[in-house]
N, C-alpha and C positions, 0 to 999 in steps of 0.2 A: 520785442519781448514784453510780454503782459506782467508777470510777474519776475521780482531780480533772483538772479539765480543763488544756489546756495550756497554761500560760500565760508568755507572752515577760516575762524578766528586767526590762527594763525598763518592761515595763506595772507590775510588781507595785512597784520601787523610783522610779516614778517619780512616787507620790504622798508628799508631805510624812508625812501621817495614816499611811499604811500603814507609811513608815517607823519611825514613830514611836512604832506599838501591836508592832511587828517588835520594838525597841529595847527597849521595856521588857517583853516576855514572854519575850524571852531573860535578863533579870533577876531573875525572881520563877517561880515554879512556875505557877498559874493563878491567875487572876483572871475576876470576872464583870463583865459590858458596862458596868453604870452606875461602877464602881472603873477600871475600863481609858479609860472617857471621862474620865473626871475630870484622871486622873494627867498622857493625855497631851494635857487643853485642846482637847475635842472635844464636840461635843454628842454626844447619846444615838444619833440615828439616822444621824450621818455614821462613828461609830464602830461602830455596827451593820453598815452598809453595805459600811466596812471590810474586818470578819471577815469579814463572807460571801465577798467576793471573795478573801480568806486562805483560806479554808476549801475555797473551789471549788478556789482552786490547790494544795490539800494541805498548805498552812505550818502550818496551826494546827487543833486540832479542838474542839468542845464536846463539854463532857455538862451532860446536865439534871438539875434537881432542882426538878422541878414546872416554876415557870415560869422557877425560875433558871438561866440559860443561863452556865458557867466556860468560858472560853478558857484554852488553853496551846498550844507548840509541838507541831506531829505529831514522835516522838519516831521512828515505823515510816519517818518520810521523810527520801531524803537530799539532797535538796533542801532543807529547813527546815534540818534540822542544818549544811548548809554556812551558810546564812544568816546563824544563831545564832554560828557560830563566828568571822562574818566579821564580825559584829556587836561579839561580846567584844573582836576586833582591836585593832577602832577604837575604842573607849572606853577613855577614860585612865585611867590606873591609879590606882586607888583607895589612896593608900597607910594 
């Protein structure tokens, strides 16, 4: 796919999961599928399933290394980046 498809706001925040793997990848740089399952209390292929639908909408992208597949935020998208920011918002501050 050349370009990510379009996907309606509320399809993408209206899953708990997707929140969830959203939440903590705007925390951390990249992380790989089975570290991203874990953190956010997901099995392997519902958090797979996840990204992919992340990925089609542009929020996040992989790279590989071999069979290991690292997710982080698309950093070219400004859709992601609003995301991310709107993310940091709402999480209480760390003092």
């Amino acid at each position: 796919m050349s370009q990510p498809e379009q996907t309606k706001l509320d399809e993408i925040l209206s899953c708990r999961g997707r929140v969830r793997i959203l939440m903590l990848l705007s925390n951390v740089m990249e992380l790989n599928i089975s570290e991203i399952a874990r953190r956010v209390g997901l099995n392997y292929t519902t958090a797979n399933r996840h990204l992919i639908e992340l990925e089609n909408a542009g929020l996040v992208q992989q790279k590989r290394f071999g069979r290991i597949r690292i997710y982080k935020f698309s950093d070219a998208n400004s859709k992601a980046q609003a995301i991310k920011r709107l993310v940091k918002e709402w999480q209480p501050n760390k003092a």
